[in-house]
C-alpha positions as a printed Julia matrix, in Angstrom:
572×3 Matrix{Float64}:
  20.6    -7.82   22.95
  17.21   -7.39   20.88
  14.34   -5.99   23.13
  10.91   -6.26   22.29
   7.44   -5.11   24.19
   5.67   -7.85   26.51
   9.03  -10.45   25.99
  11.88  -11.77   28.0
  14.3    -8.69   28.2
  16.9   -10.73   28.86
  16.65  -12.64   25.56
  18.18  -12.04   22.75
  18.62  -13.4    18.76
  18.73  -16.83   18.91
  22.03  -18.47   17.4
  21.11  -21.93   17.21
  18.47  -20.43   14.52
  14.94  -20.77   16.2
  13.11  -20.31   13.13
   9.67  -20.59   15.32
   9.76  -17.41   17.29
  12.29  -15.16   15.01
  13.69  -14.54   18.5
  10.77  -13.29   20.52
  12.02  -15.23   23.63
   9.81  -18.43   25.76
   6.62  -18.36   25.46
   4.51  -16.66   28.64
   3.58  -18.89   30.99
  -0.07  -19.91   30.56
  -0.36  -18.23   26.97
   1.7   -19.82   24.61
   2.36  -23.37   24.07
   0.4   -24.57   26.94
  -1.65  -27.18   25.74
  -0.92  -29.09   22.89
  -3.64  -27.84   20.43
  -2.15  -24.37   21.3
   0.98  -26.09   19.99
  -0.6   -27.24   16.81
  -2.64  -24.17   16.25
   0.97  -22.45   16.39
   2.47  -25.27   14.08
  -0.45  -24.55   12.3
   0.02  -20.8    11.93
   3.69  -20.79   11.08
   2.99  -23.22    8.03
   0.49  -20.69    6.74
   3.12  -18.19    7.3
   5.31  -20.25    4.52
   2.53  -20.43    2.04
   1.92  -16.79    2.31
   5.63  -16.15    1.71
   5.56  -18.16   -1.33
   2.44  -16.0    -2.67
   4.06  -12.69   -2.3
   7.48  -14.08   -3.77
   4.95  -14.57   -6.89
   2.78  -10.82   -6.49
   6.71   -9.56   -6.53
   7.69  -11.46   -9.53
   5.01  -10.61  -11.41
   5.57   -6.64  -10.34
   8.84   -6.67  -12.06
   7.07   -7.57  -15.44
   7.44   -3.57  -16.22
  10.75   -3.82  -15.77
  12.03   -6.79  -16.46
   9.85   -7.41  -19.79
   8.26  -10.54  -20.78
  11.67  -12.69  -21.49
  12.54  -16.26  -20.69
  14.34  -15.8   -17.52
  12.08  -13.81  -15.87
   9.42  -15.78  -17.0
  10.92  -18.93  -15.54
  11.28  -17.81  -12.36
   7.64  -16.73  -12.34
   6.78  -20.05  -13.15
   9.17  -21.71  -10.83
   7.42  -19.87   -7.93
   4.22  -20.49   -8.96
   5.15  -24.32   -8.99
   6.57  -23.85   -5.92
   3.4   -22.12   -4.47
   1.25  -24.85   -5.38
   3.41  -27.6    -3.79
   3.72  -25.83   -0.23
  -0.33  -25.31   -0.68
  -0.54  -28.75   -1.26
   1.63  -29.81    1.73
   0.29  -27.48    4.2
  -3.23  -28.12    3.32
  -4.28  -24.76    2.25
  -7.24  -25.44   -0.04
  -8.15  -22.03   -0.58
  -4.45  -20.79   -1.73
  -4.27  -24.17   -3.88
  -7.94  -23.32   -5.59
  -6.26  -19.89   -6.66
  -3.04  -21.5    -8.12
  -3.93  -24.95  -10.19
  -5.9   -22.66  -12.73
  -2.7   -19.67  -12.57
  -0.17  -22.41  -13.06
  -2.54  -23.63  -16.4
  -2.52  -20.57  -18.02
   1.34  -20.35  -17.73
   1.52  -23.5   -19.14
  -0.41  -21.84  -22.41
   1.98  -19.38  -22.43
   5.08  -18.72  -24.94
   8.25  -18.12  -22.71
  10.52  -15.58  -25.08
   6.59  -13.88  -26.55
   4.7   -12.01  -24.52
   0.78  -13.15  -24.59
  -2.1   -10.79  -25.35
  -4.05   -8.47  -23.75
  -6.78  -10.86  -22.8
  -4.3   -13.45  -21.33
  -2.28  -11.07  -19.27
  -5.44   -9.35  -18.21
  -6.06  -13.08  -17.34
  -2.98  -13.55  -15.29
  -3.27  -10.31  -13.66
  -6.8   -11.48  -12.45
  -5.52  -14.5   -11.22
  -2.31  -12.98   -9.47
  -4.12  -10.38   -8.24
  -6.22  -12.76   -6.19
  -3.28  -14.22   -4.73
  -1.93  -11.08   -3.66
  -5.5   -10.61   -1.42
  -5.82  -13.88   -0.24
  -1.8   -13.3     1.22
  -3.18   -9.63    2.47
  -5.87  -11.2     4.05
  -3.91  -14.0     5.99
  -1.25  -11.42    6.64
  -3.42   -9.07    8.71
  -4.89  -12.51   11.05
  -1.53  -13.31   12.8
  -1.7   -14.64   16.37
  -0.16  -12.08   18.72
   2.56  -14.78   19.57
   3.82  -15.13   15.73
   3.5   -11.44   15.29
   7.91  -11.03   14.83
   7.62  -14.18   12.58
   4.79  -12.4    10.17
   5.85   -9.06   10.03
   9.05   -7.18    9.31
  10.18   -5.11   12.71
  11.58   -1.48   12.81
  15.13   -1.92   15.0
  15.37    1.22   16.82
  18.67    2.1    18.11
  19.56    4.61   20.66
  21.24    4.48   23.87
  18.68    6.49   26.22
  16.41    3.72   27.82
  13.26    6.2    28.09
  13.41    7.31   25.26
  13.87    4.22   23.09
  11.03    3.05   24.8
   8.48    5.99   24.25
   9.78    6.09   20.93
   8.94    2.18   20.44
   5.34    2.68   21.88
   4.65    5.06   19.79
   5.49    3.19   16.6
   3.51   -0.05   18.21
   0.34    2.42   18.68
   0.39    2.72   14.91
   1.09   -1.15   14.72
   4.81   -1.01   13.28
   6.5    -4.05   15.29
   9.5    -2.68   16.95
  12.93   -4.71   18.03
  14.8    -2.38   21.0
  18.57   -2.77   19.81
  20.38   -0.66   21.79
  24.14   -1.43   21.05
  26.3    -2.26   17.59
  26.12   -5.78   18.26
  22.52   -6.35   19.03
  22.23   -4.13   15.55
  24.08   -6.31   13.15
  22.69   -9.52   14.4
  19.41   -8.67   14.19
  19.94   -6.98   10.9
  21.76  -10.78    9.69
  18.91  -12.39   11.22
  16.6   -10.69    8.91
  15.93   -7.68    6.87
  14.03   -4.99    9.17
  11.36   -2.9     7.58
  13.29    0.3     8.86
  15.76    1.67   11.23
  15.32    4.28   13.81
  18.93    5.04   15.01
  20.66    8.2    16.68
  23.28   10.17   14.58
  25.7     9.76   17.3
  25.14    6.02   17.99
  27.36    4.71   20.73
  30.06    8.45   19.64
  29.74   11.39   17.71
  28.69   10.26   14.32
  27.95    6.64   14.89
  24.74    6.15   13.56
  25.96    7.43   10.22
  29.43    5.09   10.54
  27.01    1.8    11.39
  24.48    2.33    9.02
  27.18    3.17    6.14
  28.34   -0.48    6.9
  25.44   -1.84    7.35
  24.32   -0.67    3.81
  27.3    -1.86    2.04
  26.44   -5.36    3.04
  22.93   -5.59    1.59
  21.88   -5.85   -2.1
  19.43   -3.13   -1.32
  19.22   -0.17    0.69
  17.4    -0.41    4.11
  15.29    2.58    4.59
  16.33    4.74    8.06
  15.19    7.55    9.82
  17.44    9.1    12.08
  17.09   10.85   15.45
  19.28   13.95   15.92
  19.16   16.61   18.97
  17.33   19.75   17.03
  17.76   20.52   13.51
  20.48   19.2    11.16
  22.36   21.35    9.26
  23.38   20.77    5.89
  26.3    18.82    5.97
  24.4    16.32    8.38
  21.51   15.39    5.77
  23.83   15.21    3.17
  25.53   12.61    5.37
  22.08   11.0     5.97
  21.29   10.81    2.67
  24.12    9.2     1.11
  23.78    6.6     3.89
  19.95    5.84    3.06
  18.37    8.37    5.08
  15.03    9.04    4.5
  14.64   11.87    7.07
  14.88   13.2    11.08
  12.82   13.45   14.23
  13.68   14.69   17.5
  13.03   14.48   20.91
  10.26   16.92   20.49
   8.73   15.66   17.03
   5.63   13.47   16.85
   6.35   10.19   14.91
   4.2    10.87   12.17
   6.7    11.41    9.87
   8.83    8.02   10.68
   4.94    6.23   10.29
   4.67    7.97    7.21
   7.68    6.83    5.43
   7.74    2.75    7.02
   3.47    2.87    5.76
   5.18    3.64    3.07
   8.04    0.88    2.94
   5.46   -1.76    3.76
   2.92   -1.31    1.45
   2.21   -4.22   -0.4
  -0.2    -4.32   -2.95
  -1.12   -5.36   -6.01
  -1.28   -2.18   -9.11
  -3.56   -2.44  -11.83
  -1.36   -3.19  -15.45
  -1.82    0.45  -17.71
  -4.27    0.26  -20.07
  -3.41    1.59  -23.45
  -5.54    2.46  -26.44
  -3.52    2.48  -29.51
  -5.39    4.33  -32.91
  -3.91    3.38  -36.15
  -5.54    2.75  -39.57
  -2.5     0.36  -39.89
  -3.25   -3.13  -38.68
   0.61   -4.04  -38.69
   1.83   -1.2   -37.02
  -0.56   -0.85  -34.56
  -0.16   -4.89  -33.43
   3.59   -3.99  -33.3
   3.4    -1.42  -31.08
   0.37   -3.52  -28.75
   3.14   -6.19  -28.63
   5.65   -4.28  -27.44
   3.67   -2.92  -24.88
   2.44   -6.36  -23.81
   6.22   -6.91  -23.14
   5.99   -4.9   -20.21
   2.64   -5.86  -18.92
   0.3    -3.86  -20.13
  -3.33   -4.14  -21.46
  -3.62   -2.81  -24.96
  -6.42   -2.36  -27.33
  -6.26   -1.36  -30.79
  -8.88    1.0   -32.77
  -8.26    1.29  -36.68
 -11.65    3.56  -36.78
 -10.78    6.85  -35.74
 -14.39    7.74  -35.72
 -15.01    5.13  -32.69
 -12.91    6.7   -30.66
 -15.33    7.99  -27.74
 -16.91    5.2   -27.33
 -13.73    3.09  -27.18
 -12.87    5.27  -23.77
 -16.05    5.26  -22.6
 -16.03    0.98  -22.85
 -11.76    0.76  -22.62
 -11.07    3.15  -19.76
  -7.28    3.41  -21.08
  -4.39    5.29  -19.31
  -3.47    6.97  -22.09
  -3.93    7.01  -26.06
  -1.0     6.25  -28.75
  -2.77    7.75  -31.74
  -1.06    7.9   -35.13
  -0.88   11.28  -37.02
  -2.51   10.49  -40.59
  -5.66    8.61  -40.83
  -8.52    8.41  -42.8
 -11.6    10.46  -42.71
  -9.63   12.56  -40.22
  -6.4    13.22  -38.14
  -4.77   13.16  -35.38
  -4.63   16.46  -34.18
  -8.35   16.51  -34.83
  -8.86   13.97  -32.71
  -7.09   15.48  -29.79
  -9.04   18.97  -30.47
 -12.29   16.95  -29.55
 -11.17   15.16  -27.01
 -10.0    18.62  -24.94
 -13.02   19.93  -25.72
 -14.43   17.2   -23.41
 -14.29   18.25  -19.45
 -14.32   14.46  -18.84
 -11.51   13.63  -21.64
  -9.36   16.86  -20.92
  -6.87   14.96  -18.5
  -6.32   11.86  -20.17
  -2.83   11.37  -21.71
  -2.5    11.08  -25.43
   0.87   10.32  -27.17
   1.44   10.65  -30.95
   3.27    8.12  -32.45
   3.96    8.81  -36.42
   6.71    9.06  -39.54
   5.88   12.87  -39.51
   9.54   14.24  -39.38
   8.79   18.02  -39.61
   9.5    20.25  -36.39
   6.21   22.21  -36.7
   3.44   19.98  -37.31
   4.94   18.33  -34.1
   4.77   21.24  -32.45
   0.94   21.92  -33.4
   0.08   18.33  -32.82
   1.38   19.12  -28.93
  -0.25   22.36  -29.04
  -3.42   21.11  -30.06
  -3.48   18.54  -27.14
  -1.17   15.67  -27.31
   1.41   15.33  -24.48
   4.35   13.75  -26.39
   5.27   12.9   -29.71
   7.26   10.37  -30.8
   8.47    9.53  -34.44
   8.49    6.28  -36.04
   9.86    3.92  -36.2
  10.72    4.12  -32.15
  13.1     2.15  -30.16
  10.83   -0.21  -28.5
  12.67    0.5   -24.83
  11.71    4.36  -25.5
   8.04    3.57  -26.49
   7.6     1.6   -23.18
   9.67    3.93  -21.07
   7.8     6.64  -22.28
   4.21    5.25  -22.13
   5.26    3.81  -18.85
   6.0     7.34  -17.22
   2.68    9.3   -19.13
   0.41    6.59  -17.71
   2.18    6.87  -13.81
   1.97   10.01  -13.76
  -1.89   10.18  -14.63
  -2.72    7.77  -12.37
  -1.09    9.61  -10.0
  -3.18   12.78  -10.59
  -6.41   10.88  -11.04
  -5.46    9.0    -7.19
  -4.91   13.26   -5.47
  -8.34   13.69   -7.35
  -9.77   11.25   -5.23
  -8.29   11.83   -2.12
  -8.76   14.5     0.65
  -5.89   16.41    0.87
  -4.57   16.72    4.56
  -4.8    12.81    5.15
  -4.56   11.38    1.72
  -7.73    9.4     2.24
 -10.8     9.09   -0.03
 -12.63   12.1    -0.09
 -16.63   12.17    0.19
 -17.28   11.88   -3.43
 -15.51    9.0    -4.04
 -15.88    7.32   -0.14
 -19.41    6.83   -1.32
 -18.7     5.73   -4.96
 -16.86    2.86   -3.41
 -19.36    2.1    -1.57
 -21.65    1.45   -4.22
 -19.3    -0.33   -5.66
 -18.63   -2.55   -2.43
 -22.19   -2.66   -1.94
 -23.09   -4.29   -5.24
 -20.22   -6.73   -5.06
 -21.11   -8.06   -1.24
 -24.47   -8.64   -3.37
 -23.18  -10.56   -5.94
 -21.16  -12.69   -4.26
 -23.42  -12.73   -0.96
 -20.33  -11.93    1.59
 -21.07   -9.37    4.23
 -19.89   -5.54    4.51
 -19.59   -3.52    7.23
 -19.53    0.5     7.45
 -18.32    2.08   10.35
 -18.5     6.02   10.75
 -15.9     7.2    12.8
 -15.8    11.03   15.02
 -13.11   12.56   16.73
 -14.53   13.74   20.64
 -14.45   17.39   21.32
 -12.53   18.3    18.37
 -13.53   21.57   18.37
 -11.56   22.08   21.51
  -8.23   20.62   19.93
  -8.35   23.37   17.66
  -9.66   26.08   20.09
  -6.72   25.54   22.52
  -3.89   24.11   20.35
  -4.78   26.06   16.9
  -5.52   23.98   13.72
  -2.18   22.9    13.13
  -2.63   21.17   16.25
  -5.64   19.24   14.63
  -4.22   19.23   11.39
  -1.66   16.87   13.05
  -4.18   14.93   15.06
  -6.4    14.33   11.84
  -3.33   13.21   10.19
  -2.7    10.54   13.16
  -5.85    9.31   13.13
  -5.67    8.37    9.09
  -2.39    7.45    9.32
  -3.61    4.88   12.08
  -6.29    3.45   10.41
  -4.28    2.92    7.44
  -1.61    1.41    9.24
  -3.91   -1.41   11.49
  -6.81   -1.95    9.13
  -6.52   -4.41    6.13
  -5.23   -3.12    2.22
  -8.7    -4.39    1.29
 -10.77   -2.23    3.31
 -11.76    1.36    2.16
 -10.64    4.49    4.35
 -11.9     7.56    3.61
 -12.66   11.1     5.06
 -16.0    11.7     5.05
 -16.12   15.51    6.22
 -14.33   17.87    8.68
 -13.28   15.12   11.72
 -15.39   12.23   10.71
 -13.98    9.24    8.88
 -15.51    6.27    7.56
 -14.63    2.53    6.68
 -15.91    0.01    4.46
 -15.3    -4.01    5.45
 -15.76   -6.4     2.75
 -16.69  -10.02    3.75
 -16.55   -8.67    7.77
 -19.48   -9.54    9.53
 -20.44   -6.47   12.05
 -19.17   -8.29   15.49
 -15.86   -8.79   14.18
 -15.39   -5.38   12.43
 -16.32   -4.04   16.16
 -13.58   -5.84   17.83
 -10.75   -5.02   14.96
 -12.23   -1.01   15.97
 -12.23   -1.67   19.43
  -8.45   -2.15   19.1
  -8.47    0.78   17.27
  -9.94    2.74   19.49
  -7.42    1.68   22.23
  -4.41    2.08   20.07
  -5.32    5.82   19.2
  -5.64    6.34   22.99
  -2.07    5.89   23.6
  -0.87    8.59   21.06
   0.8    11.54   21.82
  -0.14   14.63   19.67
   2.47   17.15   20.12
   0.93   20.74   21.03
   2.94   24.08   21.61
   1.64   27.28   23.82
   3.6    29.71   25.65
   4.97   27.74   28.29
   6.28   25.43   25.32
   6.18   22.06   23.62
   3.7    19.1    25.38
   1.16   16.05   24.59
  -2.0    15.75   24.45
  -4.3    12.33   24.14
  -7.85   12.23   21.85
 -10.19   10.1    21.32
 -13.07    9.13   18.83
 -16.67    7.56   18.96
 -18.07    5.32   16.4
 -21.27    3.64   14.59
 -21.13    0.39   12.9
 -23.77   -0.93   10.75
 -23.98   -4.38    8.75
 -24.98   -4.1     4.82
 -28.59   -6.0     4.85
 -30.97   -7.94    2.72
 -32.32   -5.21    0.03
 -31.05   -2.55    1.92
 -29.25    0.67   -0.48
 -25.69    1.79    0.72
 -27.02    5.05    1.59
 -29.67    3.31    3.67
 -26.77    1.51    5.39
 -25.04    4.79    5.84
 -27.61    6.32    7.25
 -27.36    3.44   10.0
 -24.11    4.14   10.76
 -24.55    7.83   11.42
 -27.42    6.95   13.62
 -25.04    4.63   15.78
 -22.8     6.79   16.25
 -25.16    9.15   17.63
 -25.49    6.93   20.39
 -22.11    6.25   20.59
 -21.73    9.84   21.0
 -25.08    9.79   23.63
 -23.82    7.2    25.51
 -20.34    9.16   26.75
 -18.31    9.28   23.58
 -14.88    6.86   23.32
 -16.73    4.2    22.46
 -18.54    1.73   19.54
 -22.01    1.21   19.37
 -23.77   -1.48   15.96
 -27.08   -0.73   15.11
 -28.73   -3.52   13.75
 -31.74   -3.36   11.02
């Protein structure tokens, strides 16, 4: 039997196959299905939900392009999808979804199945994929409360104990992770057949000592890939018991005791859909030939390359390019290399950026001196074009991934000041262009100082963490979380008119109410509850973002005047 919060208990998977309700149970008197343009609004809704599917079977497609390589069967299925797409948009009447693929599906049509385009064409594709992959974000995060289960993936948390399956499964809906109560093998495995769960939450000794491990071992042989599971144990595991967990897919523990932040963490994680920029690649070579040869194999696996045969152009071509990284040959005229590299680190603003030699130059010590001198790998023609991918592929991850902790605040993993209000120049100037509205909300924690007065600031450490981890989880991927200083927050809406970015906080502002922050003093382990106040403010005609911040602040100064837990807009 699959339970779930505010359904029939007494329901559970369908086995006739309801494919409406994914097994959420009859409707609720008076809510669902009561009238008949409920029932069409529903029909409605669960169409959508198939046109949304088909979009992120293309976003996924297209991800595997760095993996996969440009090749004729993986470029067939793209292009089977995208025909597919295009046909359900058609059928379902989804104009905006069919606007975004009739101009995709063209460009494939230009394309060369076994040769990988250009730069400008996969840039091209990217663009239009990318929009896709919003427009499917978008619809995902506007599901009606009654086609929740069908939209989004549940976590199937099994243990025994009634209570505490149930405190754990509010908790996990507070951060707005759908949960499925399965509290017995069977209910398990046929909700697991019924459809792939974001996550498991299951006790190590499921049903006997060791069952968790047992059912989720057999569970994971059955399934092409591994389901992600966090399991609950009575205190701490020893050794042998994660190596157990591991091996069976484990991805880590929480007790009776712990907070859930960790089990958010990992299934934010899981779900994260979105679409990642293609690496940008500068490659500087005197040789025309060589230097298209290695842009093409790049291309292959989906990146953006631009080639530079000047040597002497070289700032400027970052400055305009932005690369990932630069694949810079050895020996060129009017100067080398290692030359090249000197300047560059002698550049605070160049220091960090990745720069890979790629030449015939065979002898052990000029490598070394060309890595000593500021390149971070050297490789020697003429390069297996696997290893020239592979390794490009791993230099430019890992500098992104530097560049994103340079960004980001680093207790929550939001956007930091700095770059909070970069973005929302930059959010500012597009709602401009395009004349769609933006909303920024500042957000306070109340009587934070206390937390950390009475509880220490681990205590808020944890609560600061809850509160990001929150926003991250219930707010759309396009909107712009960030940490603006000590325990205030902020959020930028794109195209979200003030009124409804005050309802989608107001929920917010509920949820957070109902988490538990785990505390410790002398008497022991407890809860506590927090809150926070907020100001919301409306980008207007001719108005600067900092003006609009400004507006913000000053509403939720009254927010904070008015008796705290609560929103307030301030209009121009």
């Amino acid at each position: 039997m699959v339970l779930r919060p505010g359904k029939n208990s007494s329901v559970g998977w369908p086995v006739n196959g309801c494919r409406r309700c994914a097994g959420c149970g009859p409707p609720e008197p008076g809510r669902l299905m009561s009238t008949d343009n409920k029932k069409i609004r529903e029909l409605q809704q669960h169409f959508s939900r198939r046109v949304i599917s088909d979009a992120r079977l293309v976003v996924d497609q297209w991800y595997q392009l760095h993996r996969q390589r440009w090749q004729k069967a993986w470029f067939q299925t793209l292009q089977d999808r995208v025909e597919r797409l295009l046909k359900s948009a058609r059928r379902y009447e989804r104009k905006d979804m069919e606007a975004r693929v009739e101009p995709l599906l063209a460009l494939l049509h230009q394309c060369d199945e076994a040769r990988p385009p250009g730069s400008e064409m996969l840039a091209e594709l990217a663009d239009h994929i990318g929009h896709l992959g919003k427009l499917a974000i978008r619809q995902q995060d506007h599901t009606l409360p009654g086609l929740a289960a069908f939209a989004q993936p549940e976590v199937y948390v099994a243990i025994e104990q009634v209570d505490l399956a149930a405190d754990m499964q509010h908790q996990l809906e507070s951060f707005g992770i759908s949960t499925a109560l399965t509290p017995d093998q069977e209910s398990l495995q046929e909700a697991r057949a019924w459809r792939r769960p974001l996550g498991i939450l299951i006790d190590v000794n499921f049903r006997r000592p060791g069952g968790g491990f047992d059912l989720i071992e057999a569970i994971q042989s059955e399934v092409a890939e591994p389901i992600s599971v966090i399991f609950f144990h009575q205190g701490p595991p020893d050794m042998e018991t994660r190596l157990r967990a591991m091996r069976a897919g484990g991805k880590g523990f929480v007790d009776v005791d712990s907070s859930l932040l960790r089990v958010v963490e990992q299934l934010e994680r899981e779900s994260r859909v979105s679409m990642p920029e293609l690496y940008r690649v500068l490659v500087v070579d005197d040789s025309r030939t060589q230097a298209q040869h290695a842009a093409q194999t790049l291309n292959s696996a989906g990146m953006i390359t631009r080639i530079l045969a000047d040597p002497l152009a070289l700032l400027s071509a970052v400055d305009e390019f932005e690369p990932d990284i630069i694949l810079m040959d050895m020996y060129m005229p009017r100067c080398n290399g290692v030359e090249l590299a000197t300047v560059m680190r002698q550049q605070p603003r160049y220091d960090r950026l990745p720069i890979i030699f790629l030449s015939a130059e065979e002898d052990m010590a000029k490598q070394m001196d060309a890595l000593a001198e500021g390149g971070d790998d050297f490789l020697t023609k003429p390069v297996h074009p696997s290893l020239l991918i592979a390794t490009v592929q791993h230099r430019c991850k890992r500098n992104r991934a530097m560049r994103f902790w340079m960004e980001r605040d680093a207790l929550t993993g939001l956007f930091d000041h700095t770059h909070l209000l970069q973005r929302l120049d930059q959010e500012a100037n597009r709602a401009a262009r395009q004349q769609t509205p933006l909303s920024f909300a500042m957000l306070d924690l109340d009587k934070f100082k206390a937390v950390n007065d009475t509880w220490g600031h681990a205590a808020g450490d944890r609560v600061l963490k809850n509160l990001s981890l929150l926003l991250r989880q219930r707010l759309r991927k396009t909107d712009v979380i960030g940490r603006y200083g000590g325990e205030e927050f902020a959020v930028i809406m794109p195209e979200t008119e003030a009124g409804d970015a005050f309802v989608v906080l107001s929920d917010l502002l509920e949820a957070f109410g109902r988490v538990r922050h785990p505390v410790s003093d002398a008497s022991g382990r407890r809860f506590i509850h927090c809150s926070f106040s907020g100001g919301l403010a409306q980008l207007d005609t001719d108005e600067t973002p900092a003006e609009l911040a400004v507006r913000a602040d000053q509403a939720l100064y009254q927010a904070k005047a008015d008796g705290r837990s609560r929103l307030c807009i301030l209009n121009p």
